[in-house]
N, C-alpha and C positions, 0 to 999 in steps of 0.2 A: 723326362727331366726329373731329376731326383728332388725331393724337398728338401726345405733350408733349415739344415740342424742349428742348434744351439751353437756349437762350436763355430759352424759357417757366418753366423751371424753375429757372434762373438769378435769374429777376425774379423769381418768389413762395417764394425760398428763405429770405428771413427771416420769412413767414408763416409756416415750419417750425418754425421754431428753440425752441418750446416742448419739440419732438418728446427732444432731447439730456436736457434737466432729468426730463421725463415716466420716459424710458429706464432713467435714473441711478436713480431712485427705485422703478422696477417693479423692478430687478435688486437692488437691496436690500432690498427686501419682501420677494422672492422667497429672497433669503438666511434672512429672518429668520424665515420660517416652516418651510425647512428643518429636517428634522430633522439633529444633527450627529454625526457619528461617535462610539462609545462607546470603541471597543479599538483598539486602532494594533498589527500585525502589522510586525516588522522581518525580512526575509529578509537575513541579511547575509555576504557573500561574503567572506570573510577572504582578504586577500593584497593585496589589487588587479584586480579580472576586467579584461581588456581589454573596450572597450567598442567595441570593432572585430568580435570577437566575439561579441558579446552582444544589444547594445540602439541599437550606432550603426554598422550595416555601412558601408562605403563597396565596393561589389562595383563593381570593372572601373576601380581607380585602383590606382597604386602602393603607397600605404598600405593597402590590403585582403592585398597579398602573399599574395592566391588566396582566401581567405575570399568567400563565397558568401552571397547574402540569398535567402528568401522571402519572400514575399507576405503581409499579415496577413488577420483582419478589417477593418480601416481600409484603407480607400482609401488609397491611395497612401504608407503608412508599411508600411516593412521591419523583418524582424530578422535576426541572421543564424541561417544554415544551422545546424540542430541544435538551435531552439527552435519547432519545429513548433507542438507542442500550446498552445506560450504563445502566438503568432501566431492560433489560433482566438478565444482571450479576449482579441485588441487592441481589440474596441469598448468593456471596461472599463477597458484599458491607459492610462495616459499615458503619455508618455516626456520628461524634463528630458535634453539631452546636451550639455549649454552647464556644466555643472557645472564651478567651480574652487576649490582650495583652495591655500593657502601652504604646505601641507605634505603633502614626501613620502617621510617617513620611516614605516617603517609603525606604530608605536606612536601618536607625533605626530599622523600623518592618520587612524589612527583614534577615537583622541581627540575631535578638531575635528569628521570627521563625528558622530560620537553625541553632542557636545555643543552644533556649532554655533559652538563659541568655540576660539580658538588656546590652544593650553594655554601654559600659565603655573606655576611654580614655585609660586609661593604660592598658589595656590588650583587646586582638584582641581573643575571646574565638574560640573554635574549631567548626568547622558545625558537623550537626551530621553526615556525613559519615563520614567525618574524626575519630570521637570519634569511631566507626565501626570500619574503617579500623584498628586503633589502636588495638583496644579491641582483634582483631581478626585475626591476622598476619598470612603469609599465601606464604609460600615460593615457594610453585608452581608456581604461576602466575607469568607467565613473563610482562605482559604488566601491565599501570596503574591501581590499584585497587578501586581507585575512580577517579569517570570521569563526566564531565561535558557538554551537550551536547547542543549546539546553546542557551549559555550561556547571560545573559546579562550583566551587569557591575558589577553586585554583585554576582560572582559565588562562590560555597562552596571555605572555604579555611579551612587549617591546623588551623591556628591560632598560641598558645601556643603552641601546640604540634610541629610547626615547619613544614618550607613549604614545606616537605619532603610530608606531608600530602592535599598538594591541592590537586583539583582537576585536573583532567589532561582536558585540553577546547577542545573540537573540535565543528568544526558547523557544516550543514547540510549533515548530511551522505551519501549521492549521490555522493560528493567529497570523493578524500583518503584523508585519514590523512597525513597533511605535514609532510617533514622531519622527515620520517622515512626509507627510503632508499636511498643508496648513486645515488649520483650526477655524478658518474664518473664508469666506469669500475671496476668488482670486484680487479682486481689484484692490480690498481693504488689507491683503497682505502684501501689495506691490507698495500700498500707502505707509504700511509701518518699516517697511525696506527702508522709503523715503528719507524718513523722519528718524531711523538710525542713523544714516547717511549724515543727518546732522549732529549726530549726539558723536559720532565716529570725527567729525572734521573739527572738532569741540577739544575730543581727547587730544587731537594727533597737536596741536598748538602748544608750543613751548616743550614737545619732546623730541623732536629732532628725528635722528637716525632708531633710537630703542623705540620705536614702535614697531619696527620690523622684526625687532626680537620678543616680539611679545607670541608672534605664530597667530592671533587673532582673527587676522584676515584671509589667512590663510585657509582656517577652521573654516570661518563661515560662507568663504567662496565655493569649499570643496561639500559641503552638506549642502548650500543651493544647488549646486550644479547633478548630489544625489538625488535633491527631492523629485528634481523634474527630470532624471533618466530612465528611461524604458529597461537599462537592464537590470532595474527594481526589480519588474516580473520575473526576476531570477526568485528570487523569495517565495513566489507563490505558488507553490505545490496544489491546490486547485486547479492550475491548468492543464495537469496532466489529467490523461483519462484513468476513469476509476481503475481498472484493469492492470492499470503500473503501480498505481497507488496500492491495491491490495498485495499486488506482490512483495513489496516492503514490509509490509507490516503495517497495522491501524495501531501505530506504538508512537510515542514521541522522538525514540530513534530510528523509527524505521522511516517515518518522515523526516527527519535530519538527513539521512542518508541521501534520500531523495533531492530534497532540497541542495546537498554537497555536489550532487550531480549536475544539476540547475546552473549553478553558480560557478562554477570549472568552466564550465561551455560557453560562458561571458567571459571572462576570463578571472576569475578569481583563484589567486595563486596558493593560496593554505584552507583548509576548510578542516575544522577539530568539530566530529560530532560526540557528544558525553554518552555513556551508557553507566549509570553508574549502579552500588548495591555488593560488590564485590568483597565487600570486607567481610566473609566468610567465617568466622571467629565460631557461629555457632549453626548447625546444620547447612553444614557446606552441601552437600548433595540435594538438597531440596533448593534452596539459593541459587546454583550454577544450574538446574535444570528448568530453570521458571527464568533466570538472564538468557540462556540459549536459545528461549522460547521466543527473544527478541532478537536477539543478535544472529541468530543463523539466518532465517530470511532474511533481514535486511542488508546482510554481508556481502549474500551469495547473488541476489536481487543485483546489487550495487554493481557488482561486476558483470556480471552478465548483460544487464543493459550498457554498460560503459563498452562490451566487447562487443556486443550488437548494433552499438550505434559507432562502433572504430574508433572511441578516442579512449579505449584501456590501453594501449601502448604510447599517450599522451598524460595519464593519470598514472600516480602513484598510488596505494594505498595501504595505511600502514596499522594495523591493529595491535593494539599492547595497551599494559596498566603501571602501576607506578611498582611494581614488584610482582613476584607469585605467593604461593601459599605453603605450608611448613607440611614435606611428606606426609608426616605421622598426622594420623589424627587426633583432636583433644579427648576431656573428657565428653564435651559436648557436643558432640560429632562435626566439629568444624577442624579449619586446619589455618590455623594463627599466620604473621607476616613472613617471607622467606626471600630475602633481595638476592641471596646466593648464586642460582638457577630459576630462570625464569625463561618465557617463549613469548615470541614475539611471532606475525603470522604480515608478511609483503607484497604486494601482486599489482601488475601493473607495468609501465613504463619504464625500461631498465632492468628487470627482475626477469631472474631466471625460474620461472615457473616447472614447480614439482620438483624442488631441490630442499634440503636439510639439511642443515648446520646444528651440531652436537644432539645432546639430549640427556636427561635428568639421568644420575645416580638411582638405578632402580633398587638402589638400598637404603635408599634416603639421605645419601651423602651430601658433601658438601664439592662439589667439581675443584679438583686442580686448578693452577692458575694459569698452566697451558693448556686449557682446556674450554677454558670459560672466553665468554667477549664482554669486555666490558661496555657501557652500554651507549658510553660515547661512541661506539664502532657502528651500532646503529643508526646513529644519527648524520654520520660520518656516512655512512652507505646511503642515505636517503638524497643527502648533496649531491655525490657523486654520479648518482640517477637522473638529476637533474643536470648533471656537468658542471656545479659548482665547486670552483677550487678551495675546498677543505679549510688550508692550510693556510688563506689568506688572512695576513690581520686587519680586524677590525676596528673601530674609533671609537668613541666614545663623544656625546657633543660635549664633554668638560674633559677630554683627550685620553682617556686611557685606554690601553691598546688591548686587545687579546684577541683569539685563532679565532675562526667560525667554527671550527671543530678540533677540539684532541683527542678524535679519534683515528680509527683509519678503517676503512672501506673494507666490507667483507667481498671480499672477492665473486667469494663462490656463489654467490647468490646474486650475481648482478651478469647481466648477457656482455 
């Protein structure tokens, strides 16, 4: 039997053509029986990490200014020197490094990344776990469903949606979480319950229906009902054996990370651990190589035990900073703000692992505009992993409306 030339195949190619619609349709089958992501895990890099050395090496061009790549699991995708362990888990990796934002100030750009939208005076928009939590309400869980972990000045907030929706802060998980159990003997705190109980039936006389709009009861029902839940012991990274725990790191994010693990598995729906230090302005290659000293273990840690214990294709995990860093270097061997191109690094639940989307100007440039994503598209991809529709509008409790997302879904990075 002769083989099928060009021309052969030329001529029976619209006999094909069913083949594209057939395709279109198996890969959204194939979507919709997917199971979808439940928790979305933020690693998030306070400062600005260069993305030179991090998740977009360019080794043996002037903009690398001696930065070094390894080798991953993925064929032919690098990262750089000093994220060894992460580079074993690039077959769950993605990497976005086409990232761009309009802002880069760091309050600003970090803003726009955890919400997606450019901030605006008059309206304080939602982070995205908050738009999460929303989307996905969840009446088992006793404790907070988003949670903030050795947070910096700018941690996730509600926004619009109402502080109902912050994050809940705590810092280095070695400590317990304050104020969460009483100060005083159990009987003599059932006694002051009591005796609120009368100061509470005091207020509610001559106000009618607006005590219900006060949220009051609300508050102090949903903090009893945390003090005395068992899935506090989410918090407590002590329970695990030393042996997990060193693998993270003995860091305050390597215990975050840990502790984000904890708290998924209860079911806590957003978990934002800080690493922060990244505003690299002056000796960026000494600064990035003493941060990776933290962040590679406890990256690589975090997923490996999520994929050892089967719930990484239940967990998202999204690592990125409020921008990257300016190719060139200064005079003070750092490398200043750079919202232009930045890299973003996803694995997990929905994510196409050992896949890349764009990558830096190895001349130092500035990306096209077909070329870049903006970073709403990010945020926009993370929904979508979850099966949240994008596109829905949102309320506002004093009524105004806007999208959960203006972005739109990177495709190619999502299964």
């Amino acid at each position: 039997m002769s083989s099928l030339t060009r021309r052969h195949f030329l001529a029976a190619a619209p006999s094909f053509a069913w083949l594209t619609p057939l395709g279109t349709a198996l890969a959204r089958a194939s979507e919709k029986t997917r199971t979808p992501a439940k928790s979305v895990i933020v690693l998030w890099l306070g400062g600005g990490p260069s993305q030179l050395e991090t998740f977009d090496p360019m080794p043996g061009t002037n903009i690398a200014a001696g930065t070094k790549a390894v080798s991953t699991a993925a064929k032919g995708v690098q990262l750089a020197e000093g994220l060894e362990r992460l580079a074993d888990q690039m077959n769950h990796v993605a990497l976005v490094r086409s990232l761009w934002s309009p802002e880069g100030d760091h309050e600003r750009g970090t803003s726009m990344v955890k919400t997606g939208v450019r901030p605006d005076p008059t309206t304080t928009y939602p982070s995205l776990g908050a738009v999460i939590c929303h989307a996905l309400p969840d009446t088992t869980v006793d404790i907070p469903r988003h949670v903030s972990v050795t947070p910096n000045e700018w941690p996730a907030r509600g926004g619009a949606l109402g502080a109902g929706f912050d994050a809940f802060k705590v810092f280095d998980p070695k400590d317990k979480v304050p104020d969460v159990a009483p100060h005083v003997p159990q009987a003599r705190f059932e006694q002051r319950l009591e005796d609120l109980k009368v100061v509470e039936d005091s207020f509610v006389k001559g106000r009618g229906t607006r005590v219900g709009s006060t949220g009051h009861r609300d508050t102090m029902d949903r903090a009893r009902k945390m003090m005395s839940s068992e899935q506090l012991k989410a918090f407590d990274i002590s329970l695990e054996p030393a042996s997990v725990r060193k693998e993270y790191g003995e860091t305050p994010f390597g215990r975050g990370c840990l502790a984000a693990r904890r708290l998924t598995e209860v079911g806590v729906r957003c978990v934002e651990v800080t690493l922060g230090g990244w505003d690299s302005h002056a000796n960026n290659h000494q600064i990035t190589t003493r941060l990776k000293g933290e962040l590679d273990p406890a990256f690589s840690a975090l997923l490996r035990d999520l994929n050892g214990r089967g719930t990484l294709k239940d967990t998202l995990v999204m690592c990125v900073g409020e921008f990257g860093r300016t190719p060139q270097m200064n005079n003070l061997g750092g490398r200043d703000h750079w919202p232009h191109n930045f890299a973003a690094a996803l694995a997990g639940g929905g994510i196409k692992g050992g896949t890349v989307v764009g990558e830096s100007d190895p001349n130092g440039g500035k990306l096209p505009e077909n070329k870049r994503q903006p970073i709403a598209n990010l945020n926009a991809t993370v929904l979508q992993a979850l099966r949240i529709d994008c596109e829905h509008t949102l309320r506002s409790p004093i009524g105004r409306t806007f999208p959960r997302s203006e972005g739109k879904p990177i495709k190619a990075i999502l299964v």
